[in-house]
N, C-alpha and C positions, 0 to 999 in steps of 0.2 A: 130430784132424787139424788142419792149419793151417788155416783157415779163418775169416771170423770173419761175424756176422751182418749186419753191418752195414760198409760199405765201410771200409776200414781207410786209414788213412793215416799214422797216424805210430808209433812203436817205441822209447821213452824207455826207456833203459838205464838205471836204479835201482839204489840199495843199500837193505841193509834199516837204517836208519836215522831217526831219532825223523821230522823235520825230510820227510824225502821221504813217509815211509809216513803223515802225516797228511796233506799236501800231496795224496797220491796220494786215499786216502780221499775228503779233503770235495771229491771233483770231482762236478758232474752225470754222472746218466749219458751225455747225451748224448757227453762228451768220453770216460769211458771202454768205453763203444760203436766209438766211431772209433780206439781204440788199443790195442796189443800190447803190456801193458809186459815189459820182459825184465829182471829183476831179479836181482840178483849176492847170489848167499847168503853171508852169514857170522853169527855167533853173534850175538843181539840182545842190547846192551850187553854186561853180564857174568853172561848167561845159563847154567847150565851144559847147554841141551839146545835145540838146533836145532830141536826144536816150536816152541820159542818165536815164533822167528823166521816161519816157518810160519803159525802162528797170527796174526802182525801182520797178514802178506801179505794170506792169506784175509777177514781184518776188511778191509780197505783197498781190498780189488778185488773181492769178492765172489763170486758163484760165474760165473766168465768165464777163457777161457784165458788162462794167463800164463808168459812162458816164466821158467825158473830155469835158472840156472848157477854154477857154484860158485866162491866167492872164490878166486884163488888167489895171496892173499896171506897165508898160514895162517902163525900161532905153531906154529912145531914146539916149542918148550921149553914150552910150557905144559904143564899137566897135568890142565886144564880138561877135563869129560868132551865137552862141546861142541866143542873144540878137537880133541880125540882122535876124535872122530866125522870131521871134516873130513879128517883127514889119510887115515882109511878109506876115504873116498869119491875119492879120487883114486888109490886104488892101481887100477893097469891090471891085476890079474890077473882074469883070466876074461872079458876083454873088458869091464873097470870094473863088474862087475857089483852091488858096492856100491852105485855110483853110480847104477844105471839100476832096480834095486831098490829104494833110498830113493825116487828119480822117481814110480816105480808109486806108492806108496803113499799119494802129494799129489792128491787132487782137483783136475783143470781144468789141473796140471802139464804143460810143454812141455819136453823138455830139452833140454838144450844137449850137443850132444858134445865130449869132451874128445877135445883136439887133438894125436895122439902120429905119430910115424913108425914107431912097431911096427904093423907092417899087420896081423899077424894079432890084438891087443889091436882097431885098430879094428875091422875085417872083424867081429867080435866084437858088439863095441857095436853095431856097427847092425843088425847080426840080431838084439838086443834089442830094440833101438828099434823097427824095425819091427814086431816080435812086440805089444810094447806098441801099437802103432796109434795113436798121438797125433801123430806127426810130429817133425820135431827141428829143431833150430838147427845150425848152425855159427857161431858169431864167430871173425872172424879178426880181430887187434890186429893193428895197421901193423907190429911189428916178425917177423910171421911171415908177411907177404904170400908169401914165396918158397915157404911149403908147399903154396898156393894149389892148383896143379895137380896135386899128389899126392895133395891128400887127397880131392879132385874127382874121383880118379880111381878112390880106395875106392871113393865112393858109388856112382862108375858099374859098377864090377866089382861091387857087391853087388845093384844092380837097385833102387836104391832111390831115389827122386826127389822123397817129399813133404816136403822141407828146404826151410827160410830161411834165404838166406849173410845174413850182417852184415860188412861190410868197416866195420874201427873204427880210424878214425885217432886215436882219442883226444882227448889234452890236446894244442890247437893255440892258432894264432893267426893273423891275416890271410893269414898265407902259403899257410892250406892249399888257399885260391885259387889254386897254383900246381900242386895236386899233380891236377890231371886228367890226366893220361897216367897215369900210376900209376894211379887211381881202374880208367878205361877200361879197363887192361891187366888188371885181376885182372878185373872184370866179363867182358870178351872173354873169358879163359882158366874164367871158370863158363858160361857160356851155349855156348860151344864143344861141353861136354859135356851139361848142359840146356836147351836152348832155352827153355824154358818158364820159367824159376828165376826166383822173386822174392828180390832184393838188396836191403837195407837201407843206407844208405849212413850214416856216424854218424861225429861227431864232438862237441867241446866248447871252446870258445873264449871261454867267462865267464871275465872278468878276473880277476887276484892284488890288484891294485891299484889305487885309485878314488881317489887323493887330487886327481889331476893331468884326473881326465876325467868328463863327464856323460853322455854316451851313446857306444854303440858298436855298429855292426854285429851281428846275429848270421851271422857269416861262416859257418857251416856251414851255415845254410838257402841261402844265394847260393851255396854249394860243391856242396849237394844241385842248387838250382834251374841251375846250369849244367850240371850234367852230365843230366840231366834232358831237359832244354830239348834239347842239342844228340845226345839218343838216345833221340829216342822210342821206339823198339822195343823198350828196354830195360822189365822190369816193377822198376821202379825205387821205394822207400821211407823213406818221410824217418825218422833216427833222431839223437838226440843224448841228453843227459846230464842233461836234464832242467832246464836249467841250473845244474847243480851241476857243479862240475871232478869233472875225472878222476882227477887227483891230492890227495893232502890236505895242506892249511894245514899246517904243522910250528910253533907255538912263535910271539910276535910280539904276545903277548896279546889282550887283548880288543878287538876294530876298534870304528871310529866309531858312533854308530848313523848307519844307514842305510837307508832305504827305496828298492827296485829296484819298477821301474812296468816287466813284459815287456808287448813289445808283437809284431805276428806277425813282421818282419823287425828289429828293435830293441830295445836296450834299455836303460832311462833311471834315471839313478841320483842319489838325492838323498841326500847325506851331509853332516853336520853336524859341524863342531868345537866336540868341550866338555871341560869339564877346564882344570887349569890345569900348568902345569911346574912340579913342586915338587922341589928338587934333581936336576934331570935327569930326570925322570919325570913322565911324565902322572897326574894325581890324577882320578878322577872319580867323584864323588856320583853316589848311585841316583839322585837327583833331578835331576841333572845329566842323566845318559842318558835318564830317560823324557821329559823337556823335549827333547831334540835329538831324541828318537824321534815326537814332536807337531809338532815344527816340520817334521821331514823328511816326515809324512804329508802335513799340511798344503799342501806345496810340493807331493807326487806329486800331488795330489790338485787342484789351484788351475793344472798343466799343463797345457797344449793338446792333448799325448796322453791324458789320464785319459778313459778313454770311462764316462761317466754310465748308461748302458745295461748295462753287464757289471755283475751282482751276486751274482758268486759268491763262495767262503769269504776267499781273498786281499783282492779286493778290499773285501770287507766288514770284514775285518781292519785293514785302512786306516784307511776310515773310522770304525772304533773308536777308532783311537791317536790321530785326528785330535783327536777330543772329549774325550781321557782317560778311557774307558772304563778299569774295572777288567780286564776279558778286551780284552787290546792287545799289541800290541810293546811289550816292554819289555825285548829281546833278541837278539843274533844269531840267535838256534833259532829264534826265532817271524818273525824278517823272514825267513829262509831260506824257512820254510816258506809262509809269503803268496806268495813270488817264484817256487817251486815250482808250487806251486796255478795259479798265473795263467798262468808258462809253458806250463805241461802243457795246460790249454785252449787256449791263444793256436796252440798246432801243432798242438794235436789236430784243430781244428775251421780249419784254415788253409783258405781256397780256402772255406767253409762258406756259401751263399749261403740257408739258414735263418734263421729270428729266433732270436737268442742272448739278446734279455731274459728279464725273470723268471725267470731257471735257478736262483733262491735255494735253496739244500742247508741245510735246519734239524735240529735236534736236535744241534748242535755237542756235543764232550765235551773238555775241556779236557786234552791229555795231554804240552802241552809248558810 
């Protein structure tokens, strides 16, 4: 059932990916106590079998509920048995029973329904779900808000009410400060039918580009905390991307090193130029980058945000690159994942009026 033991507050939408699923991993429990991750299935590297994946999951989060939903950004041309499995799991016949089939068989699994206008495929799926007794998801991405009411209205003609909507604006940026009437109107058109319905509200607005900026809002918790603020009545839940985009990097090579320091409304980024133009291109030595990857610690770390007190995996990671530890940034994957780590506590435990020292997480294994 949805539920969770410990007061829930926040709902970091995941992939399964090197970078997040260690980030997710080395948290205290305290943080993944306070959270739901909902994690977007697709094949682990170039796995050919979706246990795989699976298996990271379960390492990462342990035995705690977590919701799964399936990528559906699938290689049809592959011939991957992995790949071929995905594309099974989204056929709607028998009410996706693939799909809610493979679900059964994950321990602590949440699923996510897939979102069609064949009423009688949904009608389907959720007398599954129900049958299963775990509870389910709905995500709805921004560009299918308009089925909002339709498919609100499945759940209501099936009698079924122990759902999580997620309303998921995605890859944004400042503007989606503007998008509260939109927000409200799908909210209004779910609670119309459930009163009781807890909503997630999500987005992501981590930047493409840091050449030109040092901090930035994280506008989706201000997008959460308005709409929030101005409806209380709402059972309302903070979700975003963990701060990873929504979208992926295409191509533009290997970025600066750089060090991101999350903080609970904020986030501070230290990046370094190294390298030199050698006919039109940036040349840079390994020794190059791990030197910018010490100096950019060094600066996160000598800031007026660095809180001395957090000593979990991220920021201990830091302070390795700081000294030139052998186990450091010496990489985009491994600052990703410090920047992960840190967000992921910084929401989890938001509003957290406990003591957060000492949470040190030992027995590290090095897998990026």
């Amino acid at each position: 059932m949805l539920r969770s033991p410990v007061e829930l507050t926040y709902i970091p939408i995941l992939t399964v990916r090197p970078a997040e699923m260690v980030a997710l991993r080395e948290l205290p429990d305290l943080a993944k106590d306070r959270m739901l991750p909902h994690i977007i299935l697709r094949p682990w590297l170039n796995s050919n079998e979706l246990r795989k994946s699976i298996d990271k999951i379960q390492h990462a989060y342990g035995k705690r509920p977590w919701i799964v939903e399936l990528d559906d950004d699938i290689d049809y041309a592959s011939e991957s048995p992995a790949w071929q499995q995905m594309q099974s799991l989204q056929n709607p016949e028998k009410g996706f029973a693939n799909w809610i089939n493979f679900v059964a068989r994950i321990d602590y699994a949440i699923p996510v329904l897939q979102i069609s206008e064949d009423s009688e495929a949904v009608e389907k799926q959720i007398a599954a779900v129900k049958e299963l007794g775990r509870g389910a998801v709905v995500r709805f991405p921004a560009q299918v808000f308009h089925v909002v009411p339709k498919f609100v209205d499945f759940l209501q003609r099936s009698n079924y009410n122990d759902v999580l909507f997620i309303l998921d604006f995605g890859q944004a940026d400042q503007r989606i400060l503007t998008r509260y009437i939109t927000a409200k109107a799908q909210c209004d058109a779910i609670i119309s039918r459930f009163p009781d319905a807890s909503i997630a509200i999500s987005a992501t607005t981590f930047p493409f580009e840091f050449s030109e900026i040092n901090k930035q809002a994280i506008f989706e918790r201000e997008f959460y905390l308005e709409l929030a603020n101005q409806n209380p009545q709402l059972k309302l839940i903070y979700s975003d991307r963990g701060s990873a985009r929504a979208e992926r990097l295409g191509g533009g090579g290997t970025p600066m090193p750089r060090i991101d320091l999350p903080g609970s409304t904020v986030w501070r980024f230290f990046r370094e130029e190294v390298g030199q133009i050698v006919f039109g291109k940036r040349v840079i030595t390994a020794e190059e980058r791990e030197s910018g990857y010490r100096s950019a610690a060094a600066r996160a770390i000598n800031d007026p945000a660095w809180d001395h007190n957090l000593n979990i995996w991220g920021t201990q990671l830091i302070k390795l690159t700081q000294i030139g530890a052998d186990y450091s940034i010496n990489a985009p994957v491994r600052a990703t994942a410090a920047r992960i780590n840190i967000h992921l506590f910084r929401q989890s435990t938001f509003g957290y009026a406990g003591d957060i020292s000492n949470l040190t997480e030992d027995d590290w294994s090095d897998d990026l």
